[in-house]
ROLO-820996 format. One line per 2 residues: number of its first residue (from 1); their letters; for each residue x, y, z of C-alpha. Coordinates in Angstrom, 2 decimals. Layout:
// residues N
NUM) a) X Y Z | ...
This chain:
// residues 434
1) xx) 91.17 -19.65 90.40 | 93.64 -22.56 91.12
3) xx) 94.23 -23.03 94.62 | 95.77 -26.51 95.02
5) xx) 96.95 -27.35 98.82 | 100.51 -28.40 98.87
7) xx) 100.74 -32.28 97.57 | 103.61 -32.62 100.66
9) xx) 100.84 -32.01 103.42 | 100.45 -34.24 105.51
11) xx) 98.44 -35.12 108.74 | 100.27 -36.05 112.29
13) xx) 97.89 -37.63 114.84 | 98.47 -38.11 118.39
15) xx) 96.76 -41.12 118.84 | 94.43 -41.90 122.16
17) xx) 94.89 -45.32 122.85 | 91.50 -46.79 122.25
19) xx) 90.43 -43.48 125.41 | 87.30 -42.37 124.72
21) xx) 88.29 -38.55 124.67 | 86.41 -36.82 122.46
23) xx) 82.98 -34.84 123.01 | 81.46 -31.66 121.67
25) xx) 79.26 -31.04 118.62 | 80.22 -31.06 114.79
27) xx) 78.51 -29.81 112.17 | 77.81 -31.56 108.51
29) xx) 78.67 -29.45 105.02 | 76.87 -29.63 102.09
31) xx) 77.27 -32.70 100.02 | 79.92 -33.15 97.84
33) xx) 78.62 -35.03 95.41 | 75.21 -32.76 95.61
35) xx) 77.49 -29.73 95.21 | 78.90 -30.98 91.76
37) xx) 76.24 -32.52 89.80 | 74.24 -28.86 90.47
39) xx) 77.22 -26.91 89.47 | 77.35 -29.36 86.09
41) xx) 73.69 -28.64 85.58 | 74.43 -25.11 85.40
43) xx) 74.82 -25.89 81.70 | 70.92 -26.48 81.07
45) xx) 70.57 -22.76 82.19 | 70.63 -19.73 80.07
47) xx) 70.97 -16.85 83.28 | 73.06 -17.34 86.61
49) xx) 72.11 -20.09 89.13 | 73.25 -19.16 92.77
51) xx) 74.39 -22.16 94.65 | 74.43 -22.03 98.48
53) xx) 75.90 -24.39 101.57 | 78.55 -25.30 98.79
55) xx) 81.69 -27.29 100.85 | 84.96 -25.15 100.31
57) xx) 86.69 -28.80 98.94 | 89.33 -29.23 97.15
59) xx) 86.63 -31.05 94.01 | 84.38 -27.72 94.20
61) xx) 87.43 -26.13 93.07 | 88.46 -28.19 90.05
63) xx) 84.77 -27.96 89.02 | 84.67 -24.00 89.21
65) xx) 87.97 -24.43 86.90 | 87.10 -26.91 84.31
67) xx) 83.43 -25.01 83.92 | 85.69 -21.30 83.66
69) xx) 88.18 -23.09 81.32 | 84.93 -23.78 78.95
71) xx) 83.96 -20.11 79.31 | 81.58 -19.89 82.35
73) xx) 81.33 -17.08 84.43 | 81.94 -18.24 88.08
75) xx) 82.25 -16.53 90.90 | 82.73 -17.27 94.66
77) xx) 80.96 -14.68 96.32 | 80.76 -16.09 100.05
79) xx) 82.62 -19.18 102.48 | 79.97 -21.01 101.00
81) xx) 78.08 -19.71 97.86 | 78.86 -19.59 94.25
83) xx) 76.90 -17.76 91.09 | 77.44 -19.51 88.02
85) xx) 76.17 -17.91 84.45 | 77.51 -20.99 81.32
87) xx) 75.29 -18.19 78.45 | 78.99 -17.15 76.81
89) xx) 80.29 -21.26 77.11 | 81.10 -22.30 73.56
91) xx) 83.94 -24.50 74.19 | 83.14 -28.42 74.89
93) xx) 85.96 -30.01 74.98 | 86.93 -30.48 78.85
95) xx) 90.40 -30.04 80.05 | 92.68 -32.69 80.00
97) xx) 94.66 -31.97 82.91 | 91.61 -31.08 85.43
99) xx) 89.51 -34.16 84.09 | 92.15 -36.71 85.04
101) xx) 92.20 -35.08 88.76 | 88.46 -35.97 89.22
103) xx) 86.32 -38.47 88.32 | 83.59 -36.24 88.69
105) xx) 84.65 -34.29 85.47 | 82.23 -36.80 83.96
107) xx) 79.48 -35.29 84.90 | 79.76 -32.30 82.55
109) xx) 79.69 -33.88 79.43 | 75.56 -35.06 79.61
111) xx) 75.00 -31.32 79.89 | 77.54 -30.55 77.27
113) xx) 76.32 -32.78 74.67 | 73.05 -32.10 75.23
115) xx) 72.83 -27.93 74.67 | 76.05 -28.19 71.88
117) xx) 75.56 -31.40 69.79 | 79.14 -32.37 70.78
119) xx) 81.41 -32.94 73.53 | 85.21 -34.46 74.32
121) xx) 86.54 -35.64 76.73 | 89.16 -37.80 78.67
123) xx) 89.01 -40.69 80.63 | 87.92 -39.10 83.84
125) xx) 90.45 -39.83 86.88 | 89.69 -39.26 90.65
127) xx) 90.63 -41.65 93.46 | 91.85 -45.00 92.32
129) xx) 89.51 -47.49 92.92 | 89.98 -50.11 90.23
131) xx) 88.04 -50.54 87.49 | 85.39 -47.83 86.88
133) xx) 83.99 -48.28 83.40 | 82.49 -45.13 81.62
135) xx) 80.76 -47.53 79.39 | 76.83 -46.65 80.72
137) xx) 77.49 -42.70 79.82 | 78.59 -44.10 76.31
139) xx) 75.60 -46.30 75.48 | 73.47 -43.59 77.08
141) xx) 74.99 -41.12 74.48 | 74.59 -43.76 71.84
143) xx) 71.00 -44.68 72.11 | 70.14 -40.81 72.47
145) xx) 72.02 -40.50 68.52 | 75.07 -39.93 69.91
147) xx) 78.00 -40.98 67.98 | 81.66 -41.64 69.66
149) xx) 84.94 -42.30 68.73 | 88.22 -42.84 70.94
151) xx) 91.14 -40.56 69.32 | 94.34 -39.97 70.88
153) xx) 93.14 -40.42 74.48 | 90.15 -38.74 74.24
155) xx) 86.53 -39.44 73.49 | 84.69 -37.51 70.95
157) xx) 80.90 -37.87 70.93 | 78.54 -36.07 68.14
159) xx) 74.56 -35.51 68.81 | 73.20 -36.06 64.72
161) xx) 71.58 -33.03 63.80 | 73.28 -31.68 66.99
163) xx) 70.16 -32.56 68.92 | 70.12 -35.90 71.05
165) xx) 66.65 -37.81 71.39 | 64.07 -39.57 74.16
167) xx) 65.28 -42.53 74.63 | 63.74 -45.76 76.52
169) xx) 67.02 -46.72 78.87 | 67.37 -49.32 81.12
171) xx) 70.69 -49.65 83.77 | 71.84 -52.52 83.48
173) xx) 74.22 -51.36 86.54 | 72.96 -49.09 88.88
175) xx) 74.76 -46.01 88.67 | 74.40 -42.75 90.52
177) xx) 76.45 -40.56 87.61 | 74.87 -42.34 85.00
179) xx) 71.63 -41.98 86.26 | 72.25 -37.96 86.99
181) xx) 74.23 -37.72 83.86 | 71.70 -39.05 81.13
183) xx) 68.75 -37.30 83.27 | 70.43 -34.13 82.89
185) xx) 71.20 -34.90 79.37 | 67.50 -35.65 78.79
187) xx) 66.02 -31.88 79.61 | 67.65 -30.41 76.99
189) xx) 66.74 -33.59 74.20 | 63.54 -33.45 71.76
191) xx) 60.95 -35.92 73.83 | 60.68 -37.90 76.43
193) xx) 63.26 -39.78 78.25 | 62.32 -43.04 80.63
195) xx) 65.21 -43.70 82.76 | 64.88 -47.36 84.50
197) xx) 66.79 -49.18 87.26 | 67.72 -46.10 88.26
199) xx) 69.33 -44.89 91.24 | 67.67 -44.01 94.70
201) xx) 70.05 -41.66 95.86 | 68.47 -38.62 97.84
203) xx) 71.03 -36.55 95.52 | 69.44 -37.38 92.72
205) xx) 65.51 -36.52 93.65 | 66.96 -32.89 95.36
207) xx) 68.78 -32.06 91.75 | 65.10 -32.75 90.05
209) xx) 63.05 -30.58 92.36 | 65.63 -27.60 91.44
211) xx) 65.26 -28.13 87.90 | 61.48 -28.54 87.67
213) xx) 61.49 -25.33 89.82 | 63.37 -23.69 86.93
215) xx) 61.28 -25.59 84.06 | 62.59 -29.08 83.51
217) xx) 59.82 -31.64 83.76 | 61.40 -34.43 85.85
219) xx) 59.09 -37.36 87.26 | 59.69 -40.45 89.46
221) xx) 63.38 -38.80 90.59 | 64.33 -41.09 94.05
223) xx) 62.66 -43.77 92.75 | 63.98 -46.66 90.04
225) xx) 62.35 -44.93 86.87 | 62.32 -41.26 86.01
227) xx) 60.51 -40.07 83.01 | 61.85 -36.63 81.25
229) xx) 60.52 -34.52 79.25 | 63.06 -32.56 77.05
231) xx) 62.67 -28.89 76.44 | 64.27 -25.60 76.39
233) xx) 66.89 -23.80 78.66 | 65.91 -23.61 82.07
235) xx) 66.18 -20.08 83.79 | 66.31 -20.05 87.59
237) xx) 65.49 -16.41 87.37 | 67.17 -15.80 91.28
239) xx) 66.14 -19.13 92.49 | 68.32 -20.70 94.71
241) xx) 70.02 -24.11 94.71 | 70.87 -25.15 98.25
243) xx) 73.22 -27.94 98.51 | 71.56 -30.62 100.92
245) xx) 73.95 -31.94 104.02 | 76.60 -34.84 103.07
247) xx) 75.44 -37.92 104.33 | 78.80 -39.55 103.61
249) xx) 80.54 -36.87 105.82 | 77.73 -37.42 108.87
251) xx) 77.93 -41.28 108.95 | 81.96 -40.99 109.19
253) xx) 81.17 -38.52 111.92 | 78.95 -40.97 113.70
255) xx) 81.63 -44.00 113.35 | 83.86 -41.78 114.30
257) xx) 82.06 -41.11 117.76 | 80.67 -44.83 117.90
259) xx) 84.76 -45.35 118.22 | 86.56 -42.46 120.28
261) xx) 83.82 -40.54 121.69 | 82.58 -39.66 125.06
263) xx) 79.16 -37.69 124.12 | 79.47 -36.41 120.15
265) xx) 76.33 -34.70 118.35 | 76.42 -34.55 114.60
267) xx) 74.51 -31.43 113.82 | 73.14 -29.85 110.91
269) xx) 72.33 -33.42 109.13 | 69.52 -35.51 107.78
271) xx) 69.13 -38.94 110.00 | 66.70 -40.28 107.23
273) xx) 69.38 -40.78 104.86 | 71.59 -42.62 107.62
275) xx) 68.95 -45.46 108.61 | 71.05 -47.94 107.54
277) xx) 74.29 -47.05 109.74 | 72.31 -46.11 112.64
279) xx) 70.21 -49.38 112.57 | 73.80 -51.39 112.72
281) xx) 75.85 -49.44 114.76 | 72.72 -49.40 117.39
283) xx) 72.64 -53.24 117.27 | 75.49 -53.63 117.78
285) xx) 75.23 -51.87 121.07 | 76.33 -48.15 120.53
287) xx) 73.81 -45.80 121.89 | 72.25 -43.51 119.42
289) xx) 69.66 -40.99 119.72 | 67.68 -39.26 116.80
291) xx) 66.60 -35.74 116.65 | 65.27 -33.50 114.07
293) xx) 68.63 -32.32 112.38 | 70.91 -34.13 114.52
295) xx) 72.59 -37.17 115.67 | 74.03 -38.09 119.30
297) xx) 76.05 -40.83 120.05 | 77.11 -42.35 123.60
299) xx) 79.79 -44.21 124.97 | 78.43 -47.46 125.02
301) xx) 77.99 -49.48 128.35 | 80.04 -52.75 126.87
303) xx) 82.14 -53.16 123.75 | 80.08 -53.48 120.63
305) xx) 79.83 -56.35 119.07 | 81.08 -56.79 115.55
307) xx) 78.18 -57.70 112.35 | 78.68 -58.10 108.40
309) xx) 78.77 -55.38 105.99 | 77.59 -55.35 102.80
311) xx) 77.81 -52.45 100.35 | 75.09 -51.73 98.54
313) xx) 73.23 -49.15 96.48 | 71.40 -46.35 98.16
315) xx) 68.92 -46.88 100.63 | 71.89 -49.85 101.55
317) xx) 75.34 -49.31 103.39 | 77.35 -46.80 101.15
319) xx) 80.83 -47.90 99.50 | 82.08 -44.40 100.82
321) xx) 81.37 -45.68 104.34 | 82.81 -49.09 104.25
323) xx) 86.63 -47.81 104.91 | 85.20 -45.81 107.87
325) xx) 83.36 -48.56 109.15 | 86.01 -51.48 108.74
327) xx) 87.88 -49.42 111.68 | 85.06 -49.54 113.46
329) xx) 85.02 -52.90 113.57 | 88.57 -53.56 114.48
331) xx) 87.45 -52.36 117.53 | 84.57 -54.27 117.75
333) xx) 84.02 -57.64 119.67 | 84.10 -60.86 117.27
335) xx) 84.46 -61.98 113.79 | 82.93 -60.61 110.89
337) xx) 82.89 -60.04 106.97 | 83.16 -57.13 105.03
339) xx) 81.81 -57.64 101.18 | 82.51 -54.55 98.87
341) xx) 80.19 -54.89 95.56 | 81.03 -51.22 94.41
343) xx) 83.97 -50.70 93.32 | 87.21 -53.31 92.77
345) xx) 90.13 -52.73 94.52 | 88.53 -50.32 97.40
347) xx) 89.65 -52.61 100.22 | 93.37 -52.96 99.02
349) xx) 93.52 -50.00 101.91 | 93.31 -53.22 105.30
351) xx) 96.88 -53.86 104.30 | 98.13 -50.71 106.63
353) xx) 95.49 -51.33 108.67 | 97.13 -54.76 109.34
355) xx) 100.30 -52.97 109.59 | 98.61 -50.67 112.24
357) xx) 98.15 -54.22 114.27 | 93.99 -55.16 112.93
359) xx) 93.08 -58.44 112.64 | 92.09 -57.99 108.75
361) xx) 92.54 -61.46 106.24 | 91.12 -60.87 102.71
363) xx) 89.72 -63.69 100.94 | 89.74 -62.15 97.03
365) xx) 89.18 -58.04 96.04 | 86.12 -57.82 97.24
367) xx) 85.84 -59.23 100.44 | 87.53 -59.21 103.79
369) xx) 87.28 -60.95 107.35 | 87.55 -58.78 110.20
371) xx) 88.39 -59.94 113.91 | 87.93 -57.72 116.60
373) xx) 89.18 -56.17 119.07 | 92.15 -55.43 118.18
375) xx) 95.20 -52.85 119.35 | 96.58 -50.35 116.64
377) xx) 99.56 -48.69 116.54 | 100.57 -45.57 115.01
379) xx) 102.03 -45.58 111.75 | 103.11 -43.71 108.54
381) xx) 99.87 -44.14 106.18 | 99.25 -42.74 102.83
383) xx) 95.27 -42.54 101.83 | 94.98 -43.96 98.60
385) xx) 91.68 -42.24 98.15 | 89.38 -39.50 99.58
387) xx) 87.71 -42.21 102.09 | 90.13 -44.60 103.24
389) xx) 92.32 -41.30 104.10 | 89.66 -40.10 106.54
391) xx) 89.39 -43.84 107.73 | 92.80 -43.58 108.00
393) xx) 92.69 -40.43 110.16 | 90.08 -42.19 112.50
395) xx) 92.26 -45.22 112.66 | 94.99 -42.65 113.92
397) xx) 92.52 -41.70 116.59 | 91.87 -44.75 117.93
399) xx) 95.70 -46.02 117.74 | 98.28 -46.09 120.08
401) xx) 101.31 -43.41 119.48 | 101.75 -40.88 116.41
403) xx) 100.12 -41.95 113.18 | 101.42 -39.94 110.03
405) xx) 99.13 -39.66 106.95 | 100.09 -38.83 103.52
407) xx) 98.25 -37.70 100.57 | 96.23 -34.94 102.32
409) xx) 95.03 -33.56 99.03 | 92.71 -36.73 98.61
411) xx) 91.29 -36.19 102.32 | 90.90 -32.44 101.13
413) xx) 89.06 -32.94 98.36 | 86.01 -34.38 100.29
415) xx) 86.36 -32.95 103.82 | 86.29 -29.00 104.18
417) xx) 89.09 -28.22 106.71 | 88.99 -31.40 108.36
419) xx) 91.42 -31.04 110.95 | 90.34 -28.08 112.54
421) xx) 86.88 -29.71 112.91 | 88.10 -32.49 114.17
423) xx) 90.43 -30.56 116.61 | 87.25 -28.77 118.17
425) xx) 86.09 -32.10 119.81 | 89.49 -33.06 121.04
427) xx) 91.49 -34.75 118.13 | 94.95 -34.05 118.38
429) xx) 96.01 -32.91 114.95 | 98.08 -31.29 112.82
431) xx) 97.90 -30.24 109.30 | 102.62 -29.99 108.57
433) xx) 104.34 -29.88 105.50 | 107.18 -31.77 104.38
């Protein structure tokens, strides 16, 4: 099933200048990080979940691998659908080698431990943003009667009496995995489960309905405390799970046309997840216009004007947007701060930016000052993760002369054939290898 795109790719990008050129329509995929937490939970089933609106990503693919590598039976049977049937999975110990390509891999072993009483594991990898801690999973496991030990690189964690247990669990982090990984864990455990300081995320509350359609009893999901009651297998019995539109990949759209575009409609999305970017990037003077389904954004009458970003937890401005929007504001008028509470290390990135000629000073890790407007330049780039490369790419757009971005595979394994979307509103782009 491996399919990896050449790690020499990379992206060249005839630059416009700060020229409003682009115009046309694109369309959102399904979410990413929708698609993967429902292909994890096809663990908790015992007969074959069809997924639909799945993005062909690079991530999708390592997940279809490490779930055949335990034994699952999946199948790609359409541009966009997968069936999945775990029933012969008796293997739970994940793949080293796929693990350490994505974070995500995580994910997996809630479900895992939950049906088998045991699960291993490696530090998960994925883009490298610092410190992520998979401490919350382990205390999750622990409090459920979960016992782990670190051997050789690996975690080993044992359910006693190969059953995990209700548990009372407060976040003391807000977590999006965590919270999807110990709900998950919790339909398969003997009583109930009260998850609090959960996460919002509209992920998370689509992933519940699914499961309650298929038996799971799942309360309070898209709202800070979830109650679970643990059960049997679930059987979807030819229900459908249909991957809800990526609000990560819309907003970068909508920067994207706040920046370089003439007239740009983001189509198949869901504006009520974007309130946050809209409400900024419309006071700050882009023109924005809601429909059912769609976005459209304007060129604006005078350059915006620049505002302070904070990341924050879902319903607040996304981490995955902030690389996006820091181009943005290059290009804005005035000063400004960016603050990054996520993750550590995510803004290391504004270095080539300030190579590419933007006014970007960082104070400490986790927050930058941003003065605007400023001229870029093309350069050579290489994205250090799966967001800053597409902010990267955008940066490219807006700068003057050829830009050159490295690391394509991280771009890929977020954004389904990126440049050929992009080139249908006017992006000059090439995918080349080395």
């Amino acid at each position: 099933m491996s399919s990896v795109r050449n790690g020499k790719e990379m992206f060249v990008v005839q630059g416009f200048g700060g020229k409003r050129k682009l115009s046309g329509r694109l369309a959102v995929s399904g979410a990413k990080n929708a698609a993967l937490k429902a292909m994890a939970a096809t663990l908790l089933f015992s007969d074959t979940v069809k997924l639909n609106n799945v993005p062909d990503i690079e991530d999708v693919k390592r997940m279809a691998e490490l779930l055949s590598d335990l034994g699952g039976d999946v199948k790609k049977v359409g541009a966009h659908s997968y069936t999945i049937n775990t029933k012969g999975i008796s293997k739970t110990d994940l793949d080293h080698t796929l693990s350490k390509r994505m974070r995500s891999s995580i994910i997996l072993t809630g479900p895992i431990l939950a049906r088998f009483g045991k699960v291993s594991f490696p530090h998960p990898g994925g883009c490298v943003l610092g410190s992520r801690p998979i401490d919350l999973f382990l205390s999750g496991f622990k409090e459920m009667g979960g016992r782990s030990v670190l051997r050789k690189g690996r975690y080993r964690v044992s359910a006693r009496g190969k059953k995990l247990k209700g548990i009372e669990f407060f976040f003391r982090k807000v977590s999006v995995t965590g919270t999807e990984t110990l709900m998950m864990s919790a339909v398969l455990a003997e009583g109930k489960t009260t998850l609090k300081n959960a996460a919002l995320e509209p992920e998370i509350e689509h992933l519940a309905e699914f499961l309650n359609s298929c038996g799971a009893k799942i309360k309070g999901a898209g709202t800070s405390t979830i109650e679970i009651t643990g059960g049997g297998m679930l059987r979807a019995r030819k229900k459908v799970y249909t991957t809800l539109p990526d609000r990560i990949e819309a907003g970068s759209f909508l920067i994207l046309g706040a920046i370089a575009a003439r007239r740009l409609e983001i189509t198949k999305c869901k504006p009520e997840h974007l309130e946050i970017l809209t409400t900024l990037l419309k006071e700050s003077g882009v023109p924005i216009s809601i429909k059912k389904g769609s976005i459209v954004v304007r060129t604006p009458r005078v350059r915006p004007s620049a505002f302070d970003v904070r990341t924050h937890e879902y319903p607040g401005f996304s981490t995955d947007l902030q690389a996006p929007m820091v181009v943005y504001l290059t290009q804005a008028k005035g000063e400004c701060s960016v603050f990054e509470t996520i993750f550590e290390g995510r803004l290391n990135y504004t270095e080539d930016l300030v190579h590419m000629g933007a006014h970007i000073t960082m104070a400490n890790p986790h927050n930058i000052a941003v003065k605007g407007p400023s001229k870029l330049e093309g350069r050579t780039l290489e994205g250090p993760d799966l967001r800053a490369g597409l902010a990267f790419v955008i940066a490219g757009i807006v700068a003057e002369g050829q830009s050159i971005i490295d690391n394509v595979y991280h771009i890929d394994r977020g954004y389904e054939r990126i440049e050929e979307r992009l080139r249908s509103i006017g992006v000059n782009i090439k995918r080349v290898s080395r």
